[in-house]
N, C-alpha and C positions, 0 to 999 in steps of 0.2 A: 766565705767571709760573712758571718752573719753580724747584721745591724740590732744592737740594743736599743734601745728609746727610753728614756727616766724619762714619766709625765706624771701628773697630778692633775686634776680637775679644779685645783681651786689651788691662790698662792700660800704660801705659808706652812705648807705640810713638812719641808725639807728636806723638800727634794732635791736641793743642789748642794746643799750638803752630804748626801746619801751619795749622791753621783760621783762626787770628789773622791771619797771614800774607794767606792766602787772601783773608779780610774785609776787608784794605789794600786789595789788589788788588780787588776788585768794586766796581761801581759799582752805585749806585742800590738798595741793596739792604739786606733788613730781617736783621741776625742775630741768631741762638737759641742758647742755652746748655740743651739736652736734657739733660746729666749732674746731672740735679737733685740724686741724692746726692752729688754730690762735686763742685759745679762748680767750676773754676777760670778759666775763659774772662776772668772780671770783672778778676782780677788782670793781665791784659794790654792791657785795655781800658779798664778806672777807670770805669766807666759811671756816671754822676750818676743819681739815680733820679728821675723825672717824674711813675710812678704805682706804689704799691706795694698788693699787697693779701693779705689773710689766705687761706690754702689750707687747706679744714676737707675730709677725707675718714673713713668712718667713724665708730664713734661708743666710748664708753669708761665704762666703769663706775664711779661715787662714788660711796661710801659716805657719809654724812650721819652722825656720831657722835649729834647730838646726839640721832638717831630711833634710831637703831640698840641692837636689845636684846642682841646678844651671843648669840645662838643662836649660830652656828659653822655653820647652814645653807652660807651661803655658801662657805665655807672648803673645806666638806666636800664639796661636790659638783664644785668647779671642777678642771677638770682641769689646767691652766696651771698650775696655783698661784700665780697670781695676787692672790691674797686672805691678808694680812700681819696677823696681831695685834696692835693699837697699843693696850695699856693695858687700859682697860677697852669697846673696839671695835673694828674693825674697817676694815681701807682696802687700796687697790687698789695693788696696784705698776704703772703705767702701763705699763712696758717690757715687762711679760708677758701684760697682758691683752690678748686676743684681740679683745675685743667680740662676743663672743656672744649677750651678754644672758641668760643660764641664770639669774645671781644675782638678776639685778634681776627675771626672772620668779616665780623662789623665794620673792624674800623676803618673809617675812609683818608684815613692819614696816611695806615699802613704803618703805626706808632707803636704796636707791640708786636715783641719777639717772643717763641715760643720755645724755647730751648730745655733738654732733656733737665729734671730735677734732682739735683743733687744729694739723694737721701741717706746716705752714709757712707760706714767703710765697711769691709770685710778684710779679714788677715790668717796669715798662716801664721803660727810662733811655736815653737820650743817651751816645753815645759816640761820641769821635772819629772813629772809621770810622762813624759812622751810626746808628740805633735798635737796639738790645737788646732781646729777651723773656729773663728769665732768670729762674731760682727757686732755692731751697734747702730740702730739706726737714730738718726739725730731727735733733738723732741718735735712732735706733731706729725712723724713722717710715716708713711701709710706702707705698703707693697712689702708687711712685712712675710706673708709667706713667700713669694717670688725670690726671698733674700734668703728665708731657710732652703729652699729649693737649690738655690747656687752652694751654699755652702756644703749642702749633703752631696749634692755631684763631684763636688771640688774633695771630698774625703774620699769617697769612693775611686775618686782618678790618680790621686795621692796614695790612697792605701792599694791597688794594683799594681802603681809602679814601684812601691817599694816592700811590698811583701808583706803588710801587716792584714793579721786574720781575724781582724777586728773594729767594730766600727762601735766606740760608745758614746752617745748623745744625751745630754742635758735639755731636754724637749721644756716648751711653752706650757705657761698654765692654761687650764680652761681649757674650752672645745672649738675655739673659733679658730679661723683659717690659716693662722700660723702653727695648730696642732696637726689641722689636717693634711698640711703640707711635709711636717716632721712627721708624720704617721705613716702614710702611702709606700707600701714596698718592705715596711721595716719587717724584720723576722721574729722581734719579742718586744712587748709592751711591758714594761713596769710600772705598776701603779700604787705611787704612795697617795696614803690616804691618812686620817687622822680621825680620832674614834672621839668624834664631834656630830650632832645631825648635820652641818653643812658639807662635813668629810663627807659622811655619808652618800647626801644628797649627790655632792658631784664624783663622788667613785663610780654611782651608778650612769651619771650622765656622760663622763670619759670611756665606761665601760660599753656601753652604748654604740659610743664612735668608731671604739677597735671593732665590733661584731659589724658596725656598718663595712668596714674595711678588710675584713678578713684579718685581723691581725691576732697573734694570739696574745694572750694576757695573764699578767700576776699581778700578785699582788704587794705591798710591806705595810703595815698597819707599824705607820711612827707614834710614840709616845704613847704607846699601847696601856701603860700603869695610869696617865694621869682620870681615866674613864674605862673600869672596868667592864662594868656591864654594856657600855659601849663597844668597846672593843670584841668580847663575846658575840656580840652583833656581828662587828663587823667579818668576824671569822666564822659563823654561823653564814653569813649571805653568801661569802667565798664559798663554802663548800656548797651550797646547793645552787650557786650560779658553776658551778663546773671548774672554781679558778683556783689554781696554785696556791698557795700562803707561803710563800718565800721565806715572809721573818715578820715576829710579833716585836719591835726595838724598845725598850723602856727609856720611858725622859734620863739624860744624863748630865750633868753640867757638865762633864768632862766635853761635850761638843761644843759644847762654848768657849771653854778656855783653850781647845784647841786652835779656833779660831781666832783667838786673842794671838794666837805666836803664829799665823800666819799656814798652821796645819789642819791635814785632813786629820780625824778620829782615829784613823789603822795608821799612823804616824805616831798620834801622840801616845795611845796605846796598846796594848796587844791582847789582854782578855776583855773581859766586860762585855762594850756596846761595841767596839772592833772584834771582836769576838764573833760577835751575830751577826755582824757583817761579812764574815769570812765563810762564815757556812752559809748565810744568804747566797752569797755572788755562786758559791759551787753549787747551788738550787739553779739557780738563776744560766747560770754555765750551760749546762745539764740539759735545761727544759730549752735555749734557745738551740743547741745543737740537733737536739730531739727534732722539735719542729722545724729547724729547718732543713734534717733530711727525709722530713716526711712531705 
């Protein structure tokens, strides 16, 4: 059962559009929306939800007015400043507090509670291309790879028990620790990029993290026509970095208006830039089978 990963080093390459795409075209197969801060994936798929559940990580400091004597303990020590004057007490501004627990050690009221923080949800749902793992974490909330982590488990335990030979994920931008948590384990990295010097820059710095991790890697170089001689670039560094070239994809407005009626690209239609994506995914097929029985 090998694991795909769609990542990008930077947002805006369209990559979750390509994913979508992608998720038409595969068969038998469970997908994951990884960009727990920000995902979009649901908007192209409508997933009905079947299982939804609470995502508590951490934990967070309240103040209890009715205990609370007004010492200023609390106030005075926390470095966050996290701890707000309301009246005649005391209370936590959630978005700043850390959860250290310092207050609720201090205090000698014994006026704050430390209770697990409520940082989102996670769900299974139904979606026309197939089952969904997908999550949201609410705004300011932290623990987001701990949250990819549950969900990749949760497809893998889902895709064992019901026979799917396939694991395709919509992975985080950038290279911070919500990628390296979608990263870990997978069997083929995809890497869109966009033939811009910031594409560039962060193809090379996502490319970087899969060699840190042993994963292997390709490539898609989207909008390939808007910067030629860019893109020659970027398909010159692919071949003497050792990496695949999956698909060179030209700007199309048709991806747009796709998205305007609620579809992926290989929906709305069937040669052009669905085209390229069909012989992309059987590159792509090919090379994750490859490496993962080597």
């Amino acid at each position: 059962m090998p694991e795909i990963l769609i990542i990008s080093g930077k947002g805006g390459t369209g990559k979750t559009s390509i994913t979508g795409a992608l998720a038409h075209l595969a068969k038998n197969k469970i997908i994951c929306d990884l960009d727990v801060d920000a995902p979009d994936l649901h908007l192209l798929l409508a997933p009905q939800a079947i299982q939804v559940h609470d995502f508590y990580s951490g934990n967070e400091a309240i103040i209890d007015p009715e205990l609370c004597t007004y010492c200023g303990l609390c106030q005075e020590k926390c470095r966050f400043e996290a701890i707000i004057e309301d009246g005649e007490a005391y209370r936590v501004d959630p978005l700043k507090c850390e959860g250290c627990k310092l207050c609720v050690s201090l205090c000698p009221a014994e006026a704050i509670a430390f209770p697990q923080r409520h940082c989102g949800t996670w769900q299974v749902s139904d979606t026309r291309m197939g089952p969904m793992v997908h999550a949201q974490l609410f705004p300011g909330q932290e623990n987001s790879g701990r949250l990819v982590a549950l969900l990749r488990q949760h497809a893998r335990e889902l895709a064992q028990e019901k026979g799917y030979e396939l694991i395709l994920s919509d992975g985080p931008p950038g290279i911070g620790c919500p990628v390296i948590s979608s990263m870990s384990g997978t069997d083929l990295a995809v890497l869109v990029t966009e033939p811009t010097p910031s594409g560039r820059h962060d193809l090379e710095r996502v490319l970087e993290l899969c060699r840190h991790f042993k994963v292997p890697a390709g490539v898609i170089i989207n909008k390939c026509d808007i910067n030629a001689e860019q893109s020659r670039s970027l398909a010159d560094y692919c071949a003497r970095e050792g990496l695949e070239l999956f698909a060179e994809l030209p700007f199309d407005p048709a991806m747009v208006q796709a998205m305007v009626r609620g579809q992926v690209i290989t929906e709305y239609q069937k040669d052009g830039l669905a085209g390229e994506l069909a012989r992309a995914w059987e590159k792509i097929m090919q090379t994750a089978e490859r490496k993962k029985a080597a």
